[in-house]
Each structure stands twice: as structure tokens, then as C-alpha cells.
N, C-alpha and C positions, 0 to 999 in steps of 0.2 A: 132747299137742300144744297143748292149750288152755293150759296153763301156760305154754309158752314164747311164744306169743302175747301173755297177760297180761303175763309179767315185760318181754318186747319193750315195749309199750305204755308200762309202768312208767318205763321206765331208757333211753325211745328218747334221749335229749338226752344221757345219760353215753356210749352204745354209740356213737353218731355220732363226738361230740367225741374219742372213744378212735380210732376208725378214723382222723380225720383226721391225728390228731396221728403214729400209725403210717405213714401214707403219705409226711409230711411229713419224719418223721425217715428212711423209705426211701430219700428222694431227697436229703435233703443226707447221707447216706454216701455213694450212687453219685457224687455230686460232691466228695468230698474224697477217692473213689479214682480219680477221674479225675484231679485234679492229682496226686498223689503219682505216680501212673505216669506222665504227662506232663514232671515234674519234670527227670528223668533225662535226658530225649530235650531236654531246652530247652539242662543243661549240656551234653550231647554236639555238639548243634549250637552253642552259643555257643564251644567250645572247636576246633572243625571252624574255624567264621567266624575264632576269632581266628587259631588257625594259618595259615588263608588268605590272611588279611588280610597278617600277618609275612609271608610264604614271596612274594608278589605281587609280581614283578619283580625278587625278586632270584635272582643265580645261580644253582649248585648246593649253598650250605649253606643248611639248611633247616631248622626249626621242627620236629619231630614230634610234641612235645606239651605244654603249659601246665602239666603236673602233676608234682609233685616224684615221680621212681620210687622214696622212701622213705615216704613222709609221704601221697603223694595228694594235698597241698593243691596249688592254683593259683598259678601266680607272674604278677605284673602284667603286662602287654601292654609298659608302660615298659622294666622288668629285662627282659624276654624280648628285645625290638626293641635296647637297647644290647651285650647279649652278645651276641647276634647278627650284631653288624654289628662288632666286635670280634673275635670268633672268627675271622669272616668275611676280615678284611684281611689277622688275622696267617697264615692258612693261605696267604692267597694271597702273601703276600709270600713265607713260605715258599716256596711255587711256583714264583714268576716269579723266584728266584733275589737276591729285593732282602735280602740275611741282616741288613744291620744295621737297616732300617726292623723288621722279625720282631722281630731282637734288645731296640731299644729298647722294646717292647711289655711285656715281660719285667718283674716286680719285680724289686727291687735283692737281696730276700732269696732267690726266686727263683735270678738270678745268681748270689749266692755260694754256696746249697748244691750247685747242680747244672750252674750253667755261666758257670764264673768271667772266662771272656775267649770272647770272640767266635769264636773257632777251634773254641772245646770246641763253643761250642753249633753252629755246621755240620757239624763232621766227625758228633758222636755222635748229633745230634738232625734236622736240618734235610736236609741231603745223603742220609743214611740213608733217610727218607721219603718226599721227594717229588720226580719229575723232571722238571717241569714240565707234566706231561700230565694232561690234565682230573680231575677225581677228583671226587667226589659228598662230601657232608656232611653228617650225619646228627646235630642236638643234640639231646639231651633233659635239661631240668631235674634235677637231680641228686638235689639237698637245698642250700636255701639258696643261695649264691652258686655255689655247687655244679657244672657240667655234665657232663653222660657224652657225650662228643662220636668219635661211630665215620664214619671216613676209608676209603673207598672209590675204586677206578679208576672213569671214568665210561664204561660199557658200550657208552652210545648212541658217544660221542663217539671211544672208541679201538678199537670193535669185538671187544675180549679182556675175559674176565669179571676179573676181580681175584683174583687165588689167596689172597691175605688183605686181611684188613679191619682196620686197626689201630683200636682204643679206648683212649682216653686221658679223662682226666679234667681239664679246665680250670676253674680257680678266677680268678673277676671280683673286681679285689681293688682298688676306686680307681683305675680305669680303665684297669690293668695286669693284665695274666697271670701267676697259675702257671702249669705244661703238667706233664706229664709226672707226674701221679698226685700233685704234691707241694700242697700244701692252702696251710698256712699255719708263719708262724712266733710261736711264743707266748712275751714275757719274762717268768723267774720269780722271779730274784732271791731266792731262798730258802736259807736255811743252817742250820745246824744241828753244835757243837764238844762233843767229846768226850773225856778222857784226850788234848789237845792234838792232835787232829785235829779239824779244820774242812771239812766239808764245803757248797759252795756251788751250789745248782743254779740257771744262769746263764741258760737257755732251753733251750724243743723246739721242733725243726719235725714236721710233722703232714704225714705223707704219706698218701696210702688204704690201706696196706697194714700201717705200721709207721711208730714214733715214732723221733725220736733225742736225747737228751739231751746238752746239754753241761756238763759240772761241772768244777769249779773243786778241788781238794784241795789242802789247806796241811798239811803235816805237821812241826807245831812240837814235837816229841817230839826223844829224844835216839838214836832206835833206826828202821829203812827198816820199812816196812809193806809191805804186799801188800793189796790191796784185796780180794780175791778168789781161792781157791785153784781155782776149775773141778772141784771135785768133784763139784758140784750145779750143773745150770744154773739151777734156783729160785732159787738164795741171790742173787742181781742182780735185784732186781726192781722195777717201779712197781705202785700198787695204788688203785683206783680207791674211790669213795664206797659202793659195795656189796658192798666187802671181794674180789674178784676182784682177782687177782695178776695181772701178763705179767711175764713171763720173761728177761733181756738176750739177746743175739745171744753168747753169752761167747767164742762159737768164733774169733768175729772179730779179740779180743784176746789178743794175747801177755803172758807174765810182766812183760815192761820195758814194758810198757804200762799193767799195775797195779801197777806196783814206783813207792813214791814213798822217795827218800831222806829221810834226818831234814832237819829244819831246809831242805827244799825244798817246792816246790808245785809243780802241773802239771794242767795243762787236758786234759781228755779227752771224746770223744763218745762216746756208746754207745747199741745200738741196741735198741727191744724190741719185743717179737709183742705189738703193740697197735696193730688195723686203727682205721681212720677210725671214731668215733661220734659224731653233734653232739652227743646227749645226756651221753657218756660223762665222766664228770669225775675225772681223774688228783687225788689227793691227795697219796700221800708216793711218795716215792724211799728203796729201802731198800737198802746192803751190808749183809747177815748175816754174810757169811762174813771178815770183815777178823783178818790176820794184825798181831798184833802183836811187835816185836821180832822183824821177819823176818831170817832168814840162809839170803841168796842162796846162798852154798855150801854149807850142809850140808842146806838143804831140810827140814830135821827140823821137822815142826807138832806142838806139843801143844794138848789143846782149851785150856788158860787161856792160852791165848794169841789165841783166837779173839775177835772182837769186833761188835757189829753196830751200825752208825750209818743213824739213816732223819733224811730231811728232811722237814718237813709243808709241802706249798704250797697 
């Protein structure tokens, strides 16, 4: 006992300043796990207020949430408040039956993939949807210009729950609308000649589900080609920066649709299983399977006659 007394007496000045310093560093942890858990609850509320803020006076389309459902980041109060009020008009216009005010909302690119004159887009798109009667609206941030935007009956308003819920995906594109799942369209202008076949890849439009490519073929040869014999759905493919294939749609096409004669050309689109990715970056376009010196009538393929042309874009 007396020793610890003595070394007490000894090393009182060390033993204190150690205590204090230990209290001291106690309490700034308990304080920087007070903000870190507070943190969380400040975005949830600032993200609460901004949704509120948006959603405050207007109708039934509505804000549900500031954060990309990809990414998790935040999109500005600005982008969130213009789609909004954008989405907003073209449903209603939709609604109240105004189809060309709807219509002019529409990109031009838009337009030409999926509704080339003002009939296509009421009968398949507009008429189909909506009958005038209330209906609720539900956006959330997608990714990027991005929105996942799901259409509802309005319950309060027509008294019958809604038997579906359509979700569609709207892209804000220069203060005009895609609808209908279709994103964007991208020019590629890329070619690439072989044994006097040219191949030219012209553009893709980018839907959420699947791509479609337009290509251009020149066949300055003295013999008809076949692009594709359909024995492989692989041999049609685009293939991305991390060496991952998609597939074409081949079913889609018939023979006189991969049939180019000599000394002609011919434009074609073609479709492939490659859903929406922002990150995702298309590189080449590849035919492996390309006949050459085809013969429509006899059908007879030997492999040296088989050919493969890719384009790098």
C-alpha cells in the first residue's frame, strides 16, 4: 500500500494530465458520434422538405423522391421542379384530350422512331391511356435525365381502385420528351470495308430495354451476300468495352432482308438484347456469319465462303 502511495505522490502531475486527456478524448468521440448519426436524419429531412416544397400546390403528379433509384445521388431542386412541371402538362394534355399540344412536347427523334404522325401517337399511345378521369402521378428520378414515372386512377376522385398502374420511363431531353421507355438517339457514323463490302454504322436509338442499330451496306463486289445465315443467334452482335456480347433480334429478319445484291446497297435496322446502361459503352458492331458469293437458289454455304466484318465506334 505504501508503494502505491509513494509512486501516487511521485507521478501525481503525469497520472492527472493522463486522466484528463482520456476524459477529453471521451467526449469528443461521443460528439462526432452524435453527428454522424444525426447526419442521416438531417438528409432524410432536407430531402422530406425538398419533396414538399416541389409537391406544394400542385396537382396530383408528384415528387416521391430526389435520389437517382440507380446511383442514390441527389438531383437538384431546379432539374427535379422542370420535369416536373413538364411531365405534368404533357399527362394532362394527354388527359384533357388536347393530343397535339401532348404531341408537340414529343422530340423530333422521338417522333420518327415511335410516332411518326399525330394519329400513330393517339391511337397507340394517348387514347389507349388516358380517359379523361383523374389519375394520380407518381415520379422518381431515374438516373440522370432519366424518370421512372408510374400513372395511376385517382381513388379519392373516381371512387374505383385502378386494376393497373402503368410505368413508363420519361427522358427530359431540351425541354422535350421521350415517353415510352425510348431514351435517346446516338450518331455514329462509323465504317469499316472488306473484300469490297462496306459496312457503315449510321446511329442507335437507346431504349430501356434494347438497342437498335441502323446500318448502311454497300456491296461493291461482283457476287449477292447474305449478311447472316441465322444458324447462330450470337453471330449478329454488338459488344461492349468489357468484352460482353448482345445478341441481334435475328428472328426479326428475313433472308431478303440480309440478302444485298452485287453492286447494290441497303439500309437496315436491327435490334439487340442490350437494356439501358449509363455506364455501359458499345464499342464495335460485329457480322461473323457473312456469306459470300451467295446463291439464293441453291442455298448451298461452304465455310470459305463464310466472312466476318466488325466496325469499331
Amino acid at each position: 500500500m505504501g508503494n502505491i502511495i509513494r509512486f501516487y505522490n511521485q507521478n501525481r502531475k503525469s497520472i492527472w494530465m493522463s486522466l484528463i486527456i482520456i476524459f477529453f478524448l471521451f467526449l469528443i468521440l461521443k460528439l462526432v458520434n452524435a453527428l454522424i448519426e444525426a447526419k442521416p436524419e438531417e438528409e432524410t429531412l432536407q430531402q422530406v422538405q425538398t419533396t414538399e416544397d416541389l409537391n406544394n400546390g400542385q396537382s396530383n403528379v408528384v415528387i416521391s423522391s430526389d435520389k437517382s433509384g440507380v446511383s442514390g445521388e441527389s438531383v437538384s431542386t431546379k432539374n427535379l421542379k422542370t420535369a416536373q412541371e413538364m411531365i405534368e402538362r404533357f399527362l394532362t394534355n394527354c388527359n384533357e384530350q388536347k393530343y397535339e399540344e401532348a404531341y408537340e412536347l414529343l422530340t423530333n427523334e422521338c417522333k420518327e422512331e415511335m410516332y411518326p404522325s399525330l394519329d400513330t401517337f393517339v391511337n397507340s399511345y394517348a387514347s389507349k391511356i388516358f380517359n379523361g378521369q383523374d389519375i394520380n402521378c407518381n415520379i422518381q428520378n431515374w438516373t440522370g435525365n432519366i424518370y421512372k414515372v408510374e400513372i395511376a386512377g385517382d381513388i379519392l376522385a373516381t371512387g374505383k381502385v385502378s386494376e393497373d398502374t402503368l410505368q413508363d420511363y420519361i427522358t427530359i431531353d431540351n425541354d422535350k420528351l421521350n415517353i415510352n421507355r425510348y431514351i435517346k438517339r446516338t450518331e455514329i457514323n462509323k465504317s469499316n470495308e472488306k473484300d469490297n463490302i462496306k459496312i457503315e454504322v449510321l446511329n442507335k436509338n437507346t431504349y430501356m430495354d434494347y438497342e437498335t442499330y441502323t446500318i448502311k451496306i454497300d456491296n461493291n463486289s461482283q457476287s449477292d451476300i447474305l449478311l447472316d445465315t441465322k444458324r447462330d443467334m450470337k453471330s449478329m452482335y454488338i459488344e461492349d468495352d468489357k468484352g460482353v456480347k448482345y445478341s441481334s433480334y435475328n428472328h426479326e429478319l428475313t433472308e431478303a432482308d440480309l440478302t444485298i445484291t452485287r453492286n447494290h446497297s441497303r439500309t437496315i435496322t436491327i435490334k439487340y438484347y442490350s437494356s439501358y446502361n449509363s455506364s455501359k459503352d458499345i464499342q464495335r458492331l460485329a457480322f461473323s456469319d457473312i456469306v459470300m458469293n451467295y446463291d439464293s437458289n441453291t442455298k448451298i454455304i461452304s465455310n470459305a465462303q463464310i466472312e466476318e466484318i466488325g466496325v469499331n465506334m
